[in-house]
One Martini backbone bead per residue (centre of mass of N, CA, C, O) as a GRO file, in nm:
protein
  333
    1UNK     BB    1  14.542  10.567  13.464
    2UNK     BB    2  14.802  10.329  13.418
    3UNK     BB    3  14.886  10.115  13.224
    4UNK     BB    4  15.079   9.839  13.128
    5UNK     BB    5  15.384   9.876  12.992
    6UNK     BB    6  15.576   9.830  12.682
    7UNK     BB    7  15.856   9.809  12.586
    8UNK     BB    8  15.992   9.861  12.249
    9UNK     BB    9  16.374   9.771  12.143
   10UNK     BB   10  16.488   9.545  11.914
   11UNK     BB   11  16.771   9.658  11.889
   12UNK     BB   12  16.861   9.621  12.179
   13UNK     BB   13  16.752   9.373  12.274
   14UNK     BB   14  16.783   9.204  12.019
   15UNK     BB   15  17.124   9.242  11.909
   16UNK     BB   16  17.251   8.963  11.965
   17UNK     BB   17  17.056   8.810  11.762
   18UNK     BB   18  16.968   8.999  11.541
   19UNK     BB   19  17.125   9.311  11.494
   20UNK     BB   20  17.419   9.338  11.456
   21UNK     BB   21  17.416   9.477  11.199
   22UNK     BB   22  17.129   9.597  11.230
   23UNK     BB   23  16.884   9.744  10.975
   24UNK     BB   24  16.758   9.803  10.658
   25UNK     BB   25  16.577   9.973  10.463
   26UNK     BB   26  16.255   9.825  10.335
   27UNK     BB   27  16.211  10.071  10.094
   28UNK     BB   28  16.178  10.060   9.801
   29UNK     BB   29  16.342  10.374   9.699
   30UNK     BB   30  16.664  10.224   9.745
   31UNK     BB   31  16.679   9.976   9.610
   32UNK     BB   32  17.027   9.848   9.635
   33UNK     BB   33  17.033  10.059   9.883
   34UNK     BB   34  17.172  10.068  10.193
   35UNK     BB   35  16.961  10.203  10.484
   36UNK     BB   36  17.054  10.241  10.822
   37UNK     BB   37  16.873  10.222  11.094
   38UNK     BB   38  16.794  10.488  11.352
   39UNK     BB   39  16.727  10.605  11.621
   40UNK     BB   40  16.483  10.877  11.714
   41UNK     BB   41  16.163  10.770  11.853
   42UNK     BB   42  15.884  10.772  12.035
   43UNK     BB   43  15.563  10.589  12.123
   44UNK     BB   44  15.426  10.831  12.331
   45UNK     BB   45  15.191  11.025  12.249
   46UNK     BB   46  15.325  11.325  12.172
   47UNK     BB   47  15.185  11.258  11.918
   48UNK     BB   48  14.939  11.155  11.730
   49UNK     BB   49  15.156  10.964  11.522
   50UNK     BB   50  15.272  10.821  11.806
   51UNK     BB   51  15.040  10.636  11.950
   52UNK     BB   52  15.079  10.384  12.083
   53UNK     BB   53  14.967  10.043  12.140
   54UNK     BB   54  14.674   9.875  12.221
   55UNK     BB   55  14.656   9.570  12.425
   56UNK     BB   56  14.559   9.302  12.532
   57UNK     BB   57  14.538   9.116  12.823
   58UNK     BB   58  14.403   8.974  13.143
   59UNK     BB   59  14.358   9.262  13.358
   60UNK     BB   60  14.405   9.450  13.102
   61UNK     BB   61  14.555   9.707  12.932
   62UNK     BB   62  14.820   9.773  12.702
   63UNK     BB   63  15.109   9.927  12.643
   64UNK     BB   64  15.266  10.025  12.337
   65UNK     BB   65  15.640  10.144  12.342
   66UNK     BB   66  15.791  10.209  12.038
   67UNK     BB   67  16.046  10.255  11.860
   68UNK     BB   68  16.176  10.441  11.656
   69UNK     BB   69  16.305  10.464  11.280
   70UNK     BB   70  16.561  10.597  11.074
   71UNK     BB   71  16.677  10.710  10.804
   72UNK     BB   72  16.839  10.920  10.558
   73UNK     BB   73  16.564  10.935  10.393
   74UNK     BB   74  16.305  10.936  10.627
   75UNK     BB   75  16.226  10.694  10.705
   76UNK     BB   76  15.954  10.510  10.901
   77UNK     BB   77  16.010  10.263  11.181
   78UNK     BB   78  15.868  10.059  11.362
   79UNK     BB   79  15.910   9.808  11.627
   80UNK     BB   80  15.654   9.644  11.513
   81UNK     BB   81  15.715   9.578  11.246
   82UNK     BB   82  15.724   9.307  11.068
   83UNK     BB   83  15.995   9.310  10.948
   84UNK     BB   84  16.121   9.307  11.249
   85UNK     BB   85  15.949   9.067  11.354
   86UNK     BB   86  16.043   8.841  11.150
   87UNK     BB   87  16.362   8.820  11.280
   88UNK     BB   88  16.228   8.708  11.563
   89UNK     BB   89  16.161   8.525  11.779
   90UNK     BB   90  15.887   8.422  11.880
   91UNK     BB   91  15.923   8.385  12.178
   92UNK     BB   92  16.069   8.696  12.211
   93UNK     BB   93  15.755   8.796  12.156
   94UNK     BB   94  15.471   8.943  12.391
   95UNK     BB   95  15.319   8.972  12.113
   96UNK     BB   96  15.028   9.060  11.928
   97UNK     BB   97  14.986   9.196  11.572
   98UNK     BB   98  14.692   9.319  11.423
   99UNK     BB   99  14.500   9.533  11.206
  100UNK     BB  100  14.318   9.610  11.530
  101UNK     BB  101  14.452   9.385  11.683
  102UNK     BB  102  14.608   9.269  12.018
  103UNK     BB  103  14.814   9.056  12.225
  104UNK     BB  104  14.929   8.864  12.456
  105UNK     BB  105  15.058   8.603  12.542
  106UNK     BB  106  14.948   8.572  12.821
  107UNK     BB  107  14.664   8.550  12.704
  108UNK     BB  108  14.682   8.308  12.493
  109UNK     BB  109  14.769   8.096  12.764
  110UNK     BB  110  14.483   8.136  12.887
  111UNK     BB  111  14.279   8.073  12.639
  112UNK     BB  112  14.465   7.795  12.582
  113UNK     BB  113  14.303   7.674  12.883
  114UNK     BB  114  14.043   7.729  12.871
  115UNK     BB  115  13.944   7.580  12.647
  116UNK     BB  116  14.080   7.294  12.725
  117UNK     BB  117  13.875   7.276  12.969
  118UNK     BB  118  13.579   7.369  12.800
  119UNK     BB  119  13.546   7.630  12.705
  120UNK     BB  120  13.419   7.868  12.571
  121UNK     BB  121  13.414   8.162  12.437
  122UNK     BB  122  13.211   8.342  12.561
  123UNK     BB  123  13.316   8.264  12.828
  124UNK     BB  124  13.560   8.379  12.845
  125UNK     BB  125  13.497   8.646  12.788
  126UNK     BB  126  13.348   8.698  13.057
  127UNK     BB  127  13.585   8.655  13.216
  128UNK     BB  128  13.776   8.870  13.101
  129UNK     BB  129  13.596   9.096  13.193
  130UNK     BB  130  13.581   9.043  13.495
  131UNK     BB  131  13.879   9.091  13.523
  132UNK     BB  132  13.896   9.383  13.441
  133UNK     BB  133  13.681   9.492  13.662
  134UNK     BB  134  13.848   9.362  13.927
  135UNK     BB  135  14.113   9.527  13.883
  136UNK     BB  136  13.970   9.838  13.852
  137UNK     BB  137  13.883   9.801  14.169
  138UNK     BB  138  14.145   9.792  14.304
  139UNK     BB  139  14.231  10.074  14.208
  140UNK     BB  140  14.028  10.235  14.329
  141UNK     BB  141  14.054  10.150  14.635
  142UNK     BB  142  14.341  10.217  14.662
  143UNK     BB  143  14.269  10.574  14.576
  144UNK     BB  144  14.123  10.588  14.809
  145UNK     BB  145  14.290  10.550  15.053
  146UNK     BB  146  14.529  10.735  14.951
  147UNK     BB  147  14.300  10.966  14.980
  148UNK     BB  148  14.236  10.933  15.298
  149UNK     BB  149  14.549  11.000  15.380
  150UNK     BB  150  14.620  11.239  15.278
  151UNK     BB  151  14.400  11.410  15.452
  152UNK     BB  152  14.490  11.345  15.722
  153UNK     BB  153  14.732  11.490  15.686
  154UNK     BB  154  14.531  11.748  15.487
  155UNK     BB  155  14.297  11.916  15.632
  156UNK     BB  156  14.274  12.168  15.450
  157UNK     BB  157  14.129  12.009  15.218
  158UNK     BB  158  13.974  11.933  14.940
  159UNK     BB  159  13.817  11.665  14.810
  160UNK     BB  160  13.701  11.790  14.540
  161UNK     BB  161  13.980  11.900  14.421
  162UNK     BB  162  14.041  11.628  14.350
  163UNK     BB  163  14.105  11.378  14.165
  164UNK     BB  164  13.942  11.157  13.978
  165UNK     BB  165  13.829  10.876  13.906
  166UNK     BB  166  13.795  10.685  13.655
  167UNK     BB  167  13.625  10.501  13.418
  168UNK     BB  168  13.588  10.209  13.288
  169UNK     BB  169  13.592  10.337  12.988
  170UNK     BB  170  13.924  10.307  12.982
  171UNK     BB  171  13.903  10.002  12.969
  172UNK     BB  172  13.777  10.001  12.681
  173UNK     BB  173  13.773   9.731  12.571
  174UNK     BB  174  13.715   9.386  12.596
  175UNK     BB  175  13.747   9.109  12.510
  176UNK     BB  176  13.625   8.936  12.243
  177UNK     BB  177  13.547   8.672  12.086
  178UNK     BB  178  13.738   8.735  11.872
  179UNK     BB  179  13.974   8.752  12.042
  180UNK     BB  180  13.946   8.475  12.138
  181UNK     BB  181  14.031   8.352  11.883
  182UNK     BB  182  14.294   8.461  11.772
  183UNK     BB  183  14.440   8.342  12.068
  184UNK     BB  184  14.412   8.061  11.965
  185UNK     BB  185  14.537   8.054  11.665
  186UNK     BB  186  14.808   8.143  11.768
  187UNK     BB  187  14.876   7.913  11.940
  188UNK     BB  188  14.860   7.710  11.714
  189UNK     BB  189  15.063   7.831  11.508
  190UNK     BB  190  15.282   7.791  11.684
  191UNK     BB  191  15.180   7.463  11.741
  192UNK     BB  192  15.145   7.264  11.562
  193UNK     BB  193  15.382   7.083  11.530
  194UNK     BB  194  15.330   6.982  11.810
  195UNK     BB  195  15.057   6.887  11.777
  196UNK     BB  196  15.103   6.675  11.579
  197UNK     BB  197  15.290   6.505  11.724
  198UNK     BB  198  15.088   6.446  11.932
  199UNK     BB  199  14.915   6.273  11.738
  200UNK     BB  200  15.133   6.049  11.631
  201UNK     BB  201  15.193   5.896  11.907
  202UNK     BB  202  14.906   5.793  11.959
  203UNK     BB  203  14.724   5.525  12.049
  204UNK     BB  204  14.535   5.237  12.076
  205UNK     BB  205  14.275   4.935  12.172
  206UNK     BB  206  14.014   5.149  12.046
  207UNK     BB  207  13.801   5.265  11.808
  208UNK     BB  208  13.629   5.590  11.728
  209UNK     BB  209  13.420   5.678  11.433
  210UNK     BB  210  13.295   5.951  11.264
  211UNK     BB  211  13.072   6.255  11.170
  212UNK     BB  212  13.066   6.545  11.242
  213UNK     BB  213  12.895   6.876  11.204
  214UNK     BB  214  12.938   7.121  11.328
  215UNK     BB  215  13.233   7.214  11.289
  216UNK     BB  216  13.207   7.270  11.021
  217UNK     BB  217  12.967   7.505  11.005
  218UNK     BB  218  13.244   7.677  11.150
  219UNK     BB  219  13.365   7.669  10.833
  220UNK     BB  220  13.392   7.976  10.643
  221UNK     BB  221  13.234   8.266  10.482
  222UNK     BB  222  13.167   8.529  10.398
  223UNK     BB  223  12.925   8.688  10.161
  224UNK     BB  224  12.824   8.995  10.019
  225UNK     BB  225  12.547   8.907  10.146
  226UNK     BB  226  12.564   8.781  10.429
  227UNK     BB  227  12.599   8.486  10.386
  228UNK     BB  228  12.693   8.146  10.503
  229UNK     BB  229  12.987   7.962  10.367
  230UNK     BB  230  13.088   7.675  10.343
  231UNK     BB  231  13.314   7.372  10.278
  232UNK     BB  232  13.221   7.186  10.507
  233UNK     BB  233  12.987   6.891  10.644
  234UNK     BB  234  13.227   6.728  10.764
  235UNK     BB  235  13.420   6.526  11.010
  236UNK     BB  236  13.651   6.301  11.051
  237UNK     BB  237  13.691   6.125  11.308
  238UNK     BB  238  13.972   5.949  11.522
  239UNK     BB  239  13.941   5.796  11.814
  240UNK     BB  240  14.011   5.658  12.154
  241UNK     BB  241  13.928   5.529  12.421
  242UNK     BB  242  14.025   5.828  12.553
  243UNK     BB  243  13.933   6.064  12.349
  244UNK     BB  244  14.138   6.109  12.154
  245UNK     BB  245  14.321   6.195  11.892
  246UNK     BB  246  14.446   6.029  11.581
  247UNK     BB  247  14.245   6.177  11.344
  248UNK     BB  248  14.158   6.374  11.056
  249UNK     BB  249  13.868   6.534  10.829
  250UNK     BB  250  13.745   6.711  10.604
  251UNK     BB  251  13.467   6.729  10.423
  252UNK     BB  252  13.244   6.589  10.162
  253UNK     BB  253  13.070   6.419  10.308
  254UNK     BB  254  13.004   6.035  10.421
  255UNK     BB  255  13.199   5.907  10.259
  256UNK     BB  256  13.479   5.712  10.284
  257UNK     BB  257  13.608   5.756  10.013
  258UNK     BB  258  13.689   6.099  10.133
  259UNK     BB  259  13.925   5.935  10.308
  260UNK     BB  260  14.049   5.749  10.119
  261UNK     BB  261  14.195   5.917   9.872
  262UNK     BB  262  14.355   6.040  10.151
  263UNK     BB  263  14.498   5.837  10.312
  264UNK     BB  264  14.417   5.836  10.654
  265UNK     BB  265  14.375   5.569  10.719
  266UNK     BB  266  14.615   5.415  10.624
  267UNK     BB  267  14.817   5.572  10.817
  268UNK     BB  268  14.693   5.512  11.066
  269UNK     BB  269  14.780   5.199  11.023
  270UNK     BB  270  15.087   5.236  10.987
  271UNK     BB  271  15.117   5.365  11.309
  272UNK     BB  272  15.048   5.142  11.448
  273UNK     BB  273  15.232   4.904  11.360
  274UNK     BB  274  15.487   5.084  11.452
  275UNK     BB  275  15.332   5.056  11.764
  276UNK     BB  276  15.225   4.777  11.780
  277UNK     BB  277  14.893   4.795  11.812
  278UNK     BB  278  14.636   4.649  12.017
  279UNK     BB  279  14.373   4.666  11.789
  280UNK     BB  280  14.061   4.516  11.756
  281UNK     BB  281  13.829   4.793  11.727
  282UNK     BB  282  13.550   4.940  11.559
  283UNK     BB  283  13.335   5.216  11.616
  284UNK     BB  284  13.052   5.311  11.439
  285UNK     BB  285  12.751   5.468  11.274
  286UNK     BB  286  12.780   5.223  11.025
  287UNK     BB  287  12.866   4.920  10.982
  288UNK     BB  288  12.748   4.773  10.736
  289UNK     BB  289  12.838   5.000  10.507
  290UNK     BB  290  13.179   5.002  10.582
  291UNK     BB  291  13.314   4.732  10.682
  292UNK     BB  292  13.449   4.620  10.424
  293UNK     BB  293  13.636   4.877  10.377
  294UNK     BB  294  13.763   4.869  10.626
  295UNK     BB  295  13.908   4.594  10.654
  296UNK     BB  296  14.093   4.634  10.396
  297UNK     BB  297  14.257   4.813  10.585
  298UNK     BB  298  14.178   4.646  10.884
  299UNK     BB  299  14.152   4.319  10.883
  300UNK     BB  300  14.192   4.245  11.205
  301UNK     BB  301  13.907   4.384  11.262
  302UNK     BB  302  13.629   4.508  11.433
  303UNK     BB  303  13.279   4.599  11.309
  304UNK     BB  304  13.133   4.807  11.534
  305UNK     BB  305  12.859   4.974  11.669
  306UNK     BB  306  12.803   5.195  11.854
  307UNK     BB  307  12.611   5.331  12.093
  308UNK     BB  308  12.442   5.553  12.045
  309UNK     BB  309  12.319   5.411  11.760
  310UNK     BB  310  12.211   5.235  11.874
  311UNK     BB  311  11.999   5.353  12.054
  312UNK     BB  312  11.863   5.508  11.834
  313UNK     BB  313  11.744   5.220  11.728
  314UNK     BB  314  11.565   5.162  11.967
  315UNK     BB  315  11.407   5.368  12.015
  316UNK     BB  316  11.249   5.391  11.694
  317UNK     BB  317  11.087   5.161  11.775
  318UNK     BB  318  10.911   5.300  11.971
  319UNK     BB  319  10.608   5.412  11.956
  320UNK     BB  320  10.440   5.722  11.865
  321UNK     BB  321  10.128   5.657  11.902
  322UNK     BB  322  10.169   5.398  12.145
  323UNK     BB  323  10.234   5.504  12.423
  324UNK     BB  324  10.355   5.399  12.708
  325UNK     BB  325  10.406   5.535  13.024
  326UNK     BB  326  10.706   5.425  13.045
  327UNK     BB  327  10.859   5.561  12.759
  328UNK     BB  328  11.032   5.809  12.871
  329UNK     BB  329  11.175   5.639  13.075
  330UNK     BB  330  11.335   5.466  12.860
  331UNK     BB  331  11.461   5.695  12.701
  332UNK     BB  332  11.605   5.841  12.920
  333UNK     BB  333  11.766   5.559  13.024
   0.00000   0.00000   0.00000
């Protein structure tokens, strides 16, 4: 049961636009020497040094066979090497190759578009998981029917004798959770730039300003001792009315100076007034202790406690060793 398969002879295909003269062999051994590479063969599985590149996709597995190339002193490069993707626009690569693992463009943008929706990296991972099952499953089905018909055609035919369909574990594993991790990170990556002027562009009539903390705490390295180390403790982020993000800082610590230092507030400051917004509140989660400072740079801004912190402001006042029978009533209201 073959899955589908990505053809892939950059020298080819993309001729036009990138090879046009060709492409000289990147070995250092050629010194100043230009050695031009010529196709000699494919990644076909023909023997073990050959073996496709299986890499995810939305529905199973795909086979990656690339053309190899070799130069006059016998240097052997794929069609999939580094230095020849990077010759080629990134839109016209259908996949992404990483050193254990790959996955095709159109997973990326599955990945990319149920995380928008609010999905967690653990649920994608199930839900590709389950895609990949059933389309397993649906290949079953087919592969039994074609057999059922064959038979009818061929009474004399020994059903046990015929070739058994193979087990779902050819097409494992299915994407895992770093897999869909870094389907996200490639899509970031490849659109940054785009996501930054989406976010230069966000107007408010409201902001609110916060400072959460699970963000940072998954931003860090694993350490030799296998203990997780952060780099920063909080985030510093400011949305418009509509949840929007107008702004954000990783920082080290909630105090205001971690972000007036690097002129975080003042740009947002400079960006609103260029786009004439009426903002006219700021809503934080410390007021009192702020104010002063925000107002520097926002002077005609009123600097209001949000909701959160307020109700949280008041539930804290309600006795926790006489608590009336309404109190959990009340707290949870």
């Amino acid at each position: 049961m073959l899955p589908i398969v990505i053809i892939w002879d950059p020298f080819q295909q993309q001729q036009q636009h990138c090879f046009k003269n060709g492409f000289t062999c990147p070995h250092y051994e050629h010194g100043n020497l230009s050695r031009i590479l010529a196709r000699c063969k494919w990644k076909d599985g023909k023997s073990d040094r050959d073996m496709p590149r299986q890499i995810y996709c939305v529905n199973g597995p795909v086979l990656l066979v690339s053309r190899v190339y070799r130069c006059t002193q016998g240097h052997e490069i794929a069609g999939h090497d580094p230095r020849l993707l990077e010759r080629i626009l990134s839109g016209d690569i259908k996949f992404h190759l990483g050193h254990k693992l790959g996955f095709t463009a159109e997973l990326c943008s599955l990945v990319f578009a149920l995380a928008s929706g609010g999905q967690t990296f653990h649920e994608i991972e199930l839900f590709l998981a389950q895609r990949y099952l059933d389309n397993f499953a649906e290949r079953q089905c087919r592969y039994s029917r074609h057999v059922t018909k064959y038979l009818e055609k061929n009474t004399s035919l020994d059903k046990d004798k015929l070739p058994k369909f193979p087990s779902f574990d050819v097409w494992r594993p299915t994407p895992s959770t770093d897999t869909v991790h870094q389907c996200f990170l490639y899509i970031f990556k490849e659109n940054e730039q785009f996501f930054r002027q989406s976010i230069s562009e966000k107007t408010a009539k409201w902001m609110s300003a916060n400072h959460p903390f699970k963000v940072a705490s998954n931003i860090g390295c694993m350490l030799p001792d296998g203990s997780w180390s952060t780099q920063f403790d909080s985030l510093y982020i400011v949305l418009n009315e509509t949840g929007q993000v107008l702004t954000y800082k990783l920082t080290k610590g909630t105090a205001l100076s971690k972000v007036e230092d690097i002129h975080v507030l003042k740009n947002l400051k400079s960006r609103l007034d260029q786009q004439k917004a009426s903002c006219e509140t700021i809503f934080v989660d410390d007021c009192c202790k702020v104010r002063s400072k925000l107002q520097q740079i926002f002077p005609n801004m009123s600097i209001k406690l949000d909701l959160f912190h307020a109700i949280q402001r008041v539930i804290s006042k309600v006795p926790k060793d006489r608590r009336h029978y309404l109190s959990s009533s009340f707290i949870d209201d």
